[in-house]
C-alpha positions in Angstrom: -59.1 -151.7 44.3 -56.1 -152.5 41.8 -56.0 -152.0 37.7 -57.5 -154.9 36.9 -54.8 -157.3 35.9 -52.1 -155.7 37.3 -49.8 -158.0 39.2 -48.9 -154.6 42.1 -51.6 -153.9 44.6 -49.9 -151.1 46.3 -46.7 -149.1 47.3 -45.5 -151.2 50.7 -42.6 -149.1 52.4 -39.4 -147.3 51.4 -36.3 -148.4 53.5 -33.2 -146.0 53.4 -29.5 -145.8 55.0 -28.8 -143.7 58.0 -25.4 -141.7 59.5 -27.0 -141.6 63.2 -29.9 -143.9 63.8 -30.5 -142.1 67.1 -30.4 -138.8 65.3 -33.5 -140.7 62.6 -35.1 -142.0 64.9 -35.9 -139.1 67.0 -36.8 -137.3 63.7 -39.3 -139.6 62.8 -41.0 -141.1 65.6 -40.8 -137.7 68.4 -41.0 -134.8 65.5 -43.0 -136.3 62.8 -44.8 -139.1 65.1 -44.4 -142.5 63.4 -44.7 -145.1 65.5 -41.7 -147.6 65.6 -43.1 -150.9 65.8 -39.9 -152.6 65.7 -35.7 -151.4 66.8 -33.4 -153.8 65.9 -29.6 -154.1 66.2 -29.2 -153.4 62.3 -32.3 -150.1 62.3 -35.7 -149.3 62.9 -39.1 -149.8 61.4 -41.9 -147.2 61.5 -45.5 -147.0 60.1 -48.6 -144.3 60.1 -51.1 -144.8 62.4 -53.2 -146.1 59.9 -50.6 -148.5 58.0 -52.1 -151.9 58.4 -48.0 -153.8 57.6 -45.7 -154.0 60.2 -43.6 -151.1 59.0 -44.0 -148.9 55.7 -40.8 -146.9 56.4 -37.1 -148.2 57.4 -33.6 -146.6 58.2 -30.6 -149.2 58.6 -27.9 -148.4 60.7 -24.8 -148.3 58.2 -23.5 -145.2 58.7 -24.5 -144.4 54.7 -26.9 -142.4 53.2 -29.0 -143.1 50.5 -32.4 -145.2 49.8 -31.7 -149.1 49.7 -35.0 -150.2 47.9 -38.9 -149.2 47.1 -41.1 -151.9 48.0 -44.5 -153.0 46.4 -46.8 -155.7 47.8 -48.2 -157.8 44.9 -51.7 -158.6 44.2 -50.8 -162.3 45.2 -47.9 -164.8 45.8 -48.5 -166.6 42.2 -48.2 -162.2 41.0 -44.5 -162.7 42.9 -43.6 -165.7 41.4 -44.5 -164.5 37.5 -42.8 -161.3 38.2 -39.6 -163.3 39.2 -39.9 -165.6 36.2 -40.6 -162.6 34.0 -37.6 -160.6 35.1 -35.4 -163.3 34.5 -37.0 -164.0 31.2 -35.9 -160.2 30.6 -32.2 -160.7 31.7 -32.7 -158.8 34.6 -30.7 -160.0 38.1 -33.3 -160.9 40.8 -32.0 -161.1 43.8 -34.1 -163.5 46.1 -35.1 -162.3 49.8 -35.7 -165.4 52.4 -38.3 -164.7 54.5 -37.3 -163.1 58.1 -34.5 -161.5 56.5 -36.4 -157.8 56.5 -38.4 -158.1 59.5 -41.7 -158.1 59.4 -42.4 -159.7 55.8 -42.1 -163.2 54.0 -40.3 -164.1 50.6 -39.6 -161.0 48.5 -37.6 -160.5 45.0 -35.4 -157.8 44.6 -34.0 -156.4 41.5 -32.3 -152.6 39.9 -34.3 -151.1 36.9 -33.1 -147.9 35.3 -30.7 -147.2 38.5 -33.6 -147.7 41.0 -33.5 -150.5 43.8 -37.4 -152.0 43.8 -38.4 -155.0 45.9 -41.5 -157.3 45.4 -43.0 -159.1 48.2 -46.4 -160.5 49.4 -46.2 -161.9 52.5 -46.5 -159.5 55.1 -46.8 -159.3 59.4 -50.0 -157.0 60.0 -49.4 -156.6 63.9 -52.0 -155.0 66.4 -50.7 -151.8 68.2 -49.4 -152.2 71.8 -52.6 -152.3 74.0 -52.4 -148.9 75.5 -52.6 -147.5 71.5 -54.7 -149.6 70.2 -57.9 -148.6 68.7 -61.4 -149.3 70.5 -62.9 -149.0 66.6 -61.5 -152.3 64.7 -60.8 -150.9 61.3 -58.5 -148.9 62.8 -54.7 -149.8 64.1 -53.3 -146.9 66.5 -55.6 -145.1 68.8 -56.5 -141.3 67.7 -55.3 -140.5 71.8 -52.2 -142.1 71.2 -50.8 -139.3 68.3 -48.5 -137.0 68.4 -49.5 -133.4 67.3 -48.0 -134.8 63.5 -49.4 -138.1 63.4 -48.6 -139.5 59.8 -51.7 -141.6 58.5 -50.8 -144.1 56.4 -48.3 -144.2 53.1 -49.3 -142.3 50.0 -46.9 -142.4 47.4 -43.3 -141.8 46.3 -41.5 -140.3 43.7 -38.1 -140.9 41.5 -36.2 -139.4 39.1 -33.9 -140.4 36.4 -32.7 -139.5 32.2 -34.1 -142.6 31.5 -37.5 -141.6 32.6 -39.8 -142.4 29.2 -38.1 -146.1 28.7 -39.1 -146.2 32.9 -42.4 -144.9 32.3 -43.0 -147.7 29.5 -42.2 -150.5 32.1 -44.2 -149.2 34.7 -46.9 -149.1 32.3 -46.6 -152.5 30.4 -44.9 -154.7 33.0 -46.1 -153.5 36.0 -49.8 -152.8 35.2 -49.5 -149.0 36.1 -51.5 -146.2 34.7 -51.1 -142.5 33.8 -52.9 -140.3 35.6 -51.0 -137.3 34.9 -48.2 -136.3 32.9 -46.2 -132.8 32.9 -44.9 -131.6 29.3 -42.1 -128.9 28.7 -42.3 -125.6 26.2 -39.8 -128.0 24.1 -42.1 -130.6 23.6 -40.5 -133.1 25.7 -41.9 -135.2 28.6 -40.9 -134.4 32.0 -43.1 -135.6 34.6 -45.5 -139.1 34.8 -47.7 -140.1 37.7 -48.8 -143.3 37.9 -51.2 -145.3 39.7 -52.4 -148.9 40.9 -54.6 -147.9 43.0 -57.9 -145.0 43.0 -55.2 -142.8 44.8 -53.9 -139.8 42.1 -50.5 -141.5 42.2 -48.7 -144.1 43.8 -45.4 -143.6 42.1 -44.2 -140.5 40.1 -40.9 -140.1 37.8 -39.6 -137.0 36.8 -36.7 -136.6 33.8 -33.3 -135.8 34.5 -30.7 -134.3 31.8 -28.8 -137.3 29.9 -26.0 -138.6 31.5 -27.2 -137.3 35.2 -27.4 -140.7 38.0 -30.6 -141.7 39.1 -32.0 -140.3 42.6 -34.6 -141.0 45.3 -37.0 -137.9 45.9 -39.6 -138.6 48.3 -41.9 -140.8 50.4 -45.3 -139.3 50.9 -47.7 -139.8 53.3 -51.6 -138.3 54.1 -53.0 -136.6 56.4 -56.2 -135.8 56.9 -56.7 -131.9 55.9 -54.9 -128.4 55.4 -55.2 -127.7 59.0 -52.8 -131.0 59.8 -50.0 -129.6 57.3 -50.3 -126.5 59.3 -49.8 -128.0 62.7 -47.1 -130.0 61.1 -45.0 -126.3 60.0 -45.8 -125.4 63.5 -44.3 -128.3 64.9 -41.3 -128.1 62.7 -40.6 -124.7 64.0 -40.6 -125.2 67.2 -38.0 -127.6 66.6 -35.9 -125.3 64.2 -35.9 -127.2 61.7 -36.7 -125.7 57.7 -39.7 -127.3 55.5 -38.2 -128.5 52.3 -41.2 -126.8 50.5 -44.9 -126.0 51.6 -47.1 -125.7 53.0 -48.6 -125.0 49.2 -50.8 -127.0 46.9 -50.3 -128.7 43.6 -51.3 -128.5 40.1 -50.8 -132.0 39.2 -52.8 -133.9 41.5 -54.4 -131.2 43.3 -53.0 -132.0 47.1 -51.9 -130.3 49.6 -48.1 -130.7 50.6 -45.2 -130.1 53.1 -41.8 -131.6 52.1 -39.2 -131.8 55.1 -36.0 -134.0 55.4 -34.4 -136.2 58.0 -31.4 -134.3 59.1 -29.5 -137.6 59.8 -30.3 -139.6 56.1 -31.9 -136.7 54.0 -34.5 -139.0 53.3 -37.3 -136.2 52.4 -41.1 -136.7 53.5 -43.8 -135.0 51.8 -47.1 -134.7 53.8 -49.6 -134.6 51.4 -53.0 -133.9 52.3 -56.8 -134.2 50.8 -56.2 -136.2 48.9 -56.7 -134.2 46.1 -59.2 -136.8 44.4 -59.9 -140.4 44.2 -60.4 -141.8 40.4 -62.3 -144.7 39.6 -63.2 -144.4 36.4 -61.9 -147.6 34.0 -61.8 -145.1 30.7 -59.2 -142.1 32.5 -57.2 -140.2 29.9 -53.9 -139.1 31.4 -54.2 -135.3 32.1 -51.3 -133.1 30.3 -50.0 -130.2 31.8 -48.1 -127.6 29.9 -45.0 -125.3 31.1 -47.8 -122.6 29.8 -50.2 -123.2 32.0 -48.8 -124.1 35.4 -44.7 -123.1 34.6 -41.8 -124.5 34.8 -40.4 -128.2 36.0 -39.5 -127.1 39.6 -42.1 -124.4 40.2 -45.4 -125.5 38.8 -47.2 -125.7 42.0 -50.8 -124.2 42.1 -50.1 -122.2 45.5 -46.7 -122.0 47.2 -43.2 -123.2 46.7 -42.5 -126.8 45.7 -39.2 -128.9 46.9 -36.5 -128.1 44.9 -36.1 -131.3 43.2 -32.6 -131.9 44.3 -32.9 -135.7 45.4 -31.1 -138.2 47.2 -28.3 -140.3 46.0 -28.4 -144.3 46.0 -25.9 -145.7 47.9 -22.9 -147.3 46.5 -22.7 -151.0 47.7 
């Protein structure tokens, strides 16, 4: 299900720079348990157990950190085309992506709004899971007996943040068919926080406000798992390999989730396991909930139970 009209259908992967693509790649597919489903001489490409696209999370070998775009999968390939034509219209420099050239997916457009690097695609490979992980059940991709103790689901949602954030949250809105599901307002009256959705999930992509003149960041890519208990064994699992959560495990105010941040020691691309999922809205009328610093506190601590990231992000990457 997709707001009707709207020419996105879904977040499709994040893709970000690595220092040490051994070092990521360890982190990622032997600590956290995404499966790689395809290494190739320039990086890797990983999904959840339950991500249907051939990879919904990237690191490139360039010895850089930094994200180098946020993908969404349109509705259709005619929503791809009148994006491209609409961006143009706007000014904006679209950068055209020839099929092959990110493995795994077809014809894609690429172009920088407010600092952040998004891509647009459609055509996507959906391939099966090796044999020995496949799933006996059909509507399933990777085999419960083939996870790890981890085992990310499928992709969530992700989150940015940048001074520009209400002229972004007006795009979003009005060119990309987004909605507000919840916003987050300060004691001085000023907008902090939006979370905005395609899809019934609570959010598929959130923006928080910077002070003016600060450079536009990455914060996270989320994905679900399937209850409390999974964050949990996640911490546990983190331990034993030293490493520190970013945040969590806690739950949030502001769509009322269950979470556990942790970074990639090689890229600093941060993961937030978010469980629940918190709710599931459907209704065609939603009013955008407004919290207030009164009533859940201030713009890096308003979590319902537990410490939240700290909000530092994750510089983009100079070319």
């Amino acid at each position: 299900m997709t707001r009707t009209g709207a020419p996105i259908a879904k977040l499709g992967h994040v893709v970000a720079h690595t220092p040490d693509i051994e070092e990521s790649i360890w982190f990622f597919r032997d600590v956290l348990g995404f499966k790689l489903t395809e290494r190739t001489d320039d990086g890797a490409y990983f999904r959840g157990l339950r991500d249907w696209e051939h990879h919904t999370l990237a690191v490139l070998d360039t010895g850089k950190t930094g994200v180098d775009h946020i993908a969404f999968r349109t509705s259709s390939p005619e929503a791809l085309d009148e994006l491209a034509e609409q961006f143009e219209a706007a000014g904006d420099d679209v950068t055209y992506v020839e099929a092959g050239e990110e493995p795994g997916q077809g014809e894609a457009i690429r172009v920088e709004k407010f600092g952040h690097p998004y891509e647009f695609y459609y055509d996507v490979e959906k391939p099966n899971a090796p044999k020995e992980e496949r799933s006996r059940l059909k509507n399933r991709v990777y085999s419960e007996a083939a996870r790890s103790r981890v085992a990310p689901r499928r992709i969530d949602h992700t989150h940015v943040q940048d001074s520009v954030s209400p002229a972004h949250a007006e795009w979003l809105q009005d060119v990309l068919g987004f909605q507000v599901n919840e916003q987050y307002r300060t004691n001085d009256d000023e907008l902090w926080g939006w979370w905005f959705s395609v899809t019934p999930l609570p959010h598929d992509i959130a923006i928080h406000r910077l002070p003016e003149g600060e450079s536009p960041m990455f914060d996270h890519v989320s994905y679900h798992l399937d209850s409390l208990q999974d964050l949990w064994e996640a911490a546990s699992v983190l331990a034993e390999h030293g490493i520190e959560p970013d945040g969590g495990p806690g739950k949030h105010a502001i769509t009322s989730a269950d979470f556990l941040y942790v970074s990639d020691p090689a890229s600093g691309l941060c993961i937030e396991f978010f469980a629940g999922p918190g709710y599931l809205n459907f209704e065609p009328d939603w009013e955008p909930i407004e919290w207030t610093e009164d009533e859940i506190g201030g713009e890096t601590s308003h979590q319902w139970i537990g410490e939240g990231p700290g909000w530092e992000g994750l510089a983009y990457p100079d070319e």
